[in-house]
N, C-alpha and C positions, 0 to 999 in steps of 0.2 A: 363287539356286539353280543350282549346273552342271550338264552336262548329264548326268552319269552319278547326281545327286540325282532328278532329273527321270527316268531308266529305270529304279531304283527306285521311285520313287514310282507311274509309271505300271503296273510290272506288279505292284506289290502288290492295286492296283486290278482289271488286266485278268484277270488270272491266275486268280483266286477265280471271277469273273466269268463268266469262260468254261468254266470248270468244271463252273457248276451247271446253265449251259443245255444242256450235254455231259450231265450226272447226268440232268437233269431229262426231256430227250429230248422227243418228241413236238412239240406244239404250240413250247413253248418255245424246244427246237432251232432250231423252223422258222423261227421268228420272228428268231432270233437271227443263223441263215447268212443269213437275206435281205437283212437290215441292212446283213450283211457287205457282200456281194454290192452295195447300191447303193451302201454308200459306198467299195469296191474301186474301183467302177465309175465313182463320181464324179471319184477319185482319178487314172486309168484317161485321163478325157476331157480332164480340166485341166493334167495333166503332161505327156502323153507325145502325140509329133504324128504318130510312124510307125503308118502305117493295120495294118503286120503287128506290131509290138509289142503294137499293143495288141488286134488281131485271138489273137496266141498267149497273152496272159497275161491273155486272157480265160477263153477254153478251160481254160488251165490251172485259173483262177479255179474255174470251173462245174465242171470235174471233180472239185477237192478237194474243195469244197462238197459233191456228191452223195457222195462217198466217203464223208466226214466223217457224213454224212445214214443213210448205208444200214448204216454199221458200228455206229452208234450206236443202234440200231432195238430189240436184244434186248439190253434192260438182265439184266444180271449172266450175258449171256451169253458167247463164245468171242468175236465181233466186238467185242462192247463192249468187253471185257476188252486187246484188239490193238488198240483204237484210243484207249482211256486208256493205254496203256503208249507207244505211238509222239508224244502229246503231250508227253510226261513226260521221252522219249526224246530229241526235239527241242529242249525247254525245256534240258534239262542238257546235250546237245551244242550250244548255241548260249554257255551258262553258261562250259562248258569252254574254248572256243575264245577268248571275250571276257577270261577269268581269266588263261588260261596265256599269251594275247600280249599281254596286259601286264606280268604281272609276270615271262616269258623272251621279252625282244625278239628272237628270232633272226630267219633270213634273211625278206626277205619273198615271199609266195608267188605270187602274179601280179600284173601290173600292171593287170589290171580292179575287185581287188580291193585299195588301198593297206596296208590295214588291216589285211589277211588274214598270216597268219606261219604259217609251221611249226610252231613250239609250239603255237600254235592248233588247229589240226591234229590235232596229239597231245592236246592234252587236252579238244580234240571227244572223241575215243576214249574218252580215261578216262573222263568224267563221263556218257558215253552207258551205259560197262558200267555204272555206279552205279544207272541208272535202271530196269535188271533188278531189284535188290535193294528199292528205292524200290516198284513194282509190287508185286513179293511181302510186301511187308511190309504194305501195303495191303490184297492180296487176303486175305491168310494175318488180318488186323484184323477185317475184314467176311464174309468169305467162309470158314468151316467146311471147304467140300469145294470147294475154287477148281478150273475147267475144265481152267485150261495149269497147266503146272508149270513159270515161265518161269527156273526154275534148268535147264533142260535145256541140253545145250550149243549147241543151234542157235541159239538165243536170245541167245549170247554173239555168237556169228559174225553173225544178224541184226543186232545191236548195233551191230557195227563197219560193215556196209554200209549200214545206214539211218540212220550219221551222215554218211557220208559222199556219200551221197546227197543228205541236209542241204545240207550242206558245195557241194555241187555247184551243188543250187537254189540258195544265196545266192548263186554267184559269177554264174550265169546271169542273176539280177535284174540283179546289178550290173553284169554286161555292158549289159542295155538300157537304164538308166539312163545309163551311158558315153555309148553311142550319143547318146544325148538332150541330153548336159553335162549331168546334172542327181545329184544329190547325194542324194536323197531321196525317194522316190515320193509323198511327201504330208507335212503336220505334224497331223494329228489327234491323234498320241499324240505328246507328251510325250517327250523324250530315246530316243525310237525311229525316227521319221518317220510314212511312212503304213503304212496297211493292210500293202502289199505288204512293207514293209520287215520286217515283226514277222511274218508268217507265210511267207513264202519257203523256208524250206527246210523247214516241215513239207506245205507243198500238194503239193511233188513226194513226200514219204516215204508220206504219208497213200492215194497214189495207185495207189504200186508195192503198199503196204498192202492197200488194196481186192482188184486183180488176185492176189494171193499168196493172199489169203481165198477167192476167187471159184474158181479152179483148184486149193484148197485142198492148197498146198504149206505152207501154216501153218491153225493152228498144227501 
């Protein structure tokens, strides 16, 4: 099995997964980030030897976690609603970026990131606006009289900045990784690496999330 058999196979798995302890919320939630949380942490003590790498992408760790915790709180509410859509959001701008720099090799985009291209880039973008419609099609399934209306156009322009935020966190991993020589922040999943490898650019999205809800510039 190679390894792009293997990150399908894993997030047919993960994806559904994390879903339902997101759906399910409460206890389940709880259970579910805490897990994270020791085996981030595990990942966290056996990789990485700089006392502030792992001192910041701790913090970051616990932040998204509680974001992730507080917006998921009021099922079928305004939070839930922005913190299933920024999942969804992440999933298709990481989809986008992986799709479009394979099959348009263009120039490549930094040297902390080898992997990282231009097209990528772009079709973060495309597949992030996709995830607007993806949401609505959902909410407009379940939900009768849904909270957002995330056809509004703010929600287009969020789009673009909270992939790109994405886009930001993964290169930031990969910087401290650099730092370390190390390739991979852990092997637990499958044709992805660790923990940190598969959720990095939704911990910082989910964050700016949080604070935008909190100061309630969204919805």
């Amino acid at each position: 099995m190679n390894n792009l058999q293997k990150r399908i196979l894993t997030s047919i798995i993960i994806l559904p997964l994390s879903f339902f302890f997101i759906i399910k919320g409460g206890y389940f939630l709880l259970f579910f980030l805490m897990s994270v949380f020791f085996v981030a942490n595990y990942e966290l003590f056996s990789v990485f030897n700089k006392i502030t790498t792992i001192l910041f992408l701790d913090l970051v760790l616990i932040l998204s976690l509680f974001s992730i915790y507080y917006l998921a709180q009021h099922q079928s509410g305004v939070s839930f609603y922005l913190l299933l859509w920024v999942v969804i959001l992440c999933i298709c701008s990481d989809i986008g970026g992986y799709v479009f720099g394979k099959i348009f090799k263009w120039k490549k985009l930094t040297k902390i990131s080898p992997k990282k291209t231009l097209s990528g880039v772009f079709g973060s973008f495309i597949f992030s606006l996709l995830s607007i419609f993806i949401i609505t099609a959902i909410l407009t399934r379940y939900d009768t009289t849904p909270l957002i209306n995330f056809l509004e156009a703010k929600f287009f322009f969020l789009a673009i900045i909270f992939s790109l935020i994405a886009q930001a966190g993964d290169i930031t991993i990969s910087y401290f990784k650099r730092l370390e020589k190390i390739k991979d922040s852990g092997k637990i999943l499958p044709g992805h690496g660790g923990i940190f490898d598969r959720i990095d650019g939704l911990m910082f999205v989910v964050i700016i999330t949080f604070v935008l809800y909190k100061f309630h510039i969204i919805p």
